[in-house]
N, C-alpha and C positions, 0 to 999 in steps of 0.2 A: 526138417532142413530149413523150413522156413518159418516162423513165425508173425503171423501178427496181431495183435492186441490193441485192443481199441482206438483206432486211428481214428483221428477226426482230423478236417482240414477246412478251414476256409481261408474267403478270399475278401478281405473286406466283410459286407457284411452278410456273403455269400456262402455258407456252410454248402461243402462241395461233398464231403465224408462224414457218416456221422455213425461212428462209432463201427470200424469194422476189425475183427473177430476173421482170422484164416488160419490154418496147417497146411503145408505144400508138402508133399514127401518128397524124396530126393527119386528124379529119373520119371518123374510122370509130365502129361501133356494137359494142361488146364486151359480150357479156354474161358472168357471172359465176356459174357454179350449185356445186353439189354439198349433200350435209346437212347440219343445225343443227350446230354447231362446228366448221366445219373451218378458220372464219378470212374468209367470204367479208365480213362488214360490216366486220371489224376493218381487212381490207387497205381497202376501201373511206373508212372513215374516216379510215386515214393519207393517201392518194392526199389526200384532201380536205384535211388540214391539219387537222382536227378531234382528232388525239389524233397523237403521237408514236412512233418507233419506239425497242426501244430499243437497235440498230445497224441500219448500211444506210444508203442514201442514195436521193432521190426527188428527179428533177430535172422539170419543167413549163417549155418552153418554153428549156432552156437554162441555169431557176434551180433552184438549190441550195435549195430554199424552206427546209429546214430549219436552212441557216447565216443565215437572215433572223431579227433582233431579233422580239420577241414585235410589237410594234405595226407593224411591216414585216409582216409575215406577214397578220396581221390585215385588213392594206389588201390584202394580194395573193389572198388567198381572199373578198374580196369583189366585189374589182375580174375575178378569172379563172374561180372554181368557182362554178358553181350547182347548189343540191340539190334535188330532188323524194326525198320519203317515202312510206311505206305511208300515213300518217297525214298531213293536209293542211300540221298545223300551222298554219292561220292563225289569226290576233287575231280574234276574236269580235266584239269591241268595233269592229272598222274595215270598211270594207267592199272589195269584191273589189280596187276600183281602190287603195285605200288599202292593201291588201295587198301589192299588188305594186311601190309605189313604196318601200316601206320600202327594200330595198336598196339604189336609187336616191340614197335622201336620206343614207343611212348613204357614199355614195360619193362626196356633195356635191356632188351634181347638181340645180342650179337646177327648184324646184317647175315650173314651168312647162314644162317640156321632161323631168322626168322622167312626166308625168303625161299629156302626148302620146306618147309612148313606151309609157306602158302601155295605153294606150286603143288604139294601135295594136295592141300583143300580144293583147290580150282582144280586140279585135274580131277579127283572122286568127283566133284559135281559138273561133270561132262564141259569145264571149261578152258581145256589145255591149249586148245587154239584160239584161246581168247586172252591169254597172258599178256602179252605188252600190247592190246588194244585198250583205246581211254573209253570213259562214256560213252560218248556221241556216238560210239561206232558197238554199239552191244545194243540189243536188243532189250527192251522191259524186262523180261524175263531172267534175260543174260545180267542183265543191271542187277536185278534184285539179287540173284544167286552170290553174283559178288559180294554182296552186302551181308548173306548169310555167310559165306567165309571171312571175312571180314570182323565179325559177329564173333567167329568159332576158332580166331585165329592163337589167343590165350588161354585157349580150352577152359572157358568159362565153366562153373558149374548148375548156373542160370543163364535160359535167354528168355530176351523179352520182347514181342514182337507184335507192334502196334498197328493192326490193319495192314498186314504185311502182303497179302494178294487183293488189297483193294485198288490197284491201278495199274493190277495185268489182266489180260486177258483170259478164259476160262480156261484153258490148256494150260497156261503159263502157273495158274494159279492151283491148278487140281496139282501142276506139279513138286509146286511148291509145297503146298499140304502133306503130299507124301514123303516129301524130302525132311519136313518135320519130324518124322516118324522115323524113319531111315537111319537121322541121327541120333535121334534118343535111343533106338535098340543098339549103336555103335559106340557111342559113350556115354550112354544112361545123364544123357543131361537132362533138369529139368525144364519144362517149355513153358511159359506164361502166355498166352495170344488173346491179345483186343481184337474181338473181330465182330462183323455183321454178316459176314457167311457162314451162315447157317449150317453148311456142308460142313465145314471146318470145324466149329462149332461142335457139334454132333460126332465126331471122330475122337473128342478127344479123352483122356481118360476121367475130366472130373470137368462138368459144365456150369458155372459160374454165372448166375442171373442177378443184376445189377438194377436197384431200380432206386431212385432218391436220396442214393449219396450210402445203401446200404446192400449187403447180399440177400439179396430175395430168396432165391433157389441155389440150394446145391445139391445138384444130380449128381 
């Protein structure tokens, strides 16, 4: 499902990736660990389409995403990748439901069936009484969930999710771990997750050790 082939990247005269070699299969839960620089957001962000390499090739489903036109590409990372962050990232100004339709509308999916869609996501993740509340007013937790509907509102067939319970609390974050899970037995998507929780880490079905811009281990 996923392919990639020796990516390397730098940055200047900063070699970030150096030569990395992966198969994802379609519907599995990979995590991603090792120390601050060794490359793990960087490889993360090329998977995503979000920055480029500068050799190697990354193929999703069969496509060659990076011989895709800039506004090709653009349709196919919103139509296939969904992201969850440390940080929620939502519009302040809109509210939960209006959060998660964004991608929706950006995909030109009729208001009215993108907004059933999300009313269904935030209700399955126990957030039906939190529909027309904005930010400020959800909790870390409640925030972050939003942001995995949000994520799942295009029925992506990758998410990718960057230190996604590093700035909730242990409950908030065991919960989210499990809700990882939850969804992949529900629509077999597959999970990419950067993380330094260990717990997390350790759960998931293929554990990806990162050390100096290369894959060290794969358990």
């Amino acid at each position: 499902m996923i392919v990639i082939e020796n990516i390397h990247k730098s940055y200047g005269n900063l070699e970030v990736l150096k030569g990395v070699y992966l198969t994802i299969e379609q519907g599995k839960v990979i995590s991603i660990v090792g120390a601050s620089g060794a490359g793990k957001s960087t490889l993360l962000q090329i998977i995503g389409t979000l920055d480029k390499p500068n050799t190697g090739s990354l193929k999703i489903n069969d496509i060659d995403v990076f011989g895709l036109k800039d506004k090709e590409l653009s349709l196919f990372r919103n139509k296939n990748i969904g992201f969850v962050f440390q940080f929620h990232h939502l519009l302040p100004e809109f509210t939960a439901l209006e959060n998660v339709c964004i991608p929706a509308f950006i995909n030109k999916t009729p208001k009215p069936e993108a907004e059933k869609r999300a009313i269904e996501l935030l209700t399955s993740l126990g957030l039906k009484d939190r529909i027309h509340h904005k930010p400020s007013e959800l909790s870390g937790g409640e925030a972050q969930r939003v942001a995995v509907c949000r994520a799942l509102i295009n029925n992506p067939a990758v998410i990718l999710a960057d230190e996604p319970s590093g700035n909730l609390d242990s409950n908030s974050a065991k919960e989210l771990h499990e809700l990882f899970f939850k969804l992949r037995e529900e629509f077999n998507q597959t999970f990419i997750i950067v993380t330094h929780n260990e717990e997390l880490a350790n759960m998931a079905d293929q554990k990806l050790v990162m050390k100096d811009g290369n894959i060290l281990v794969n358990c």
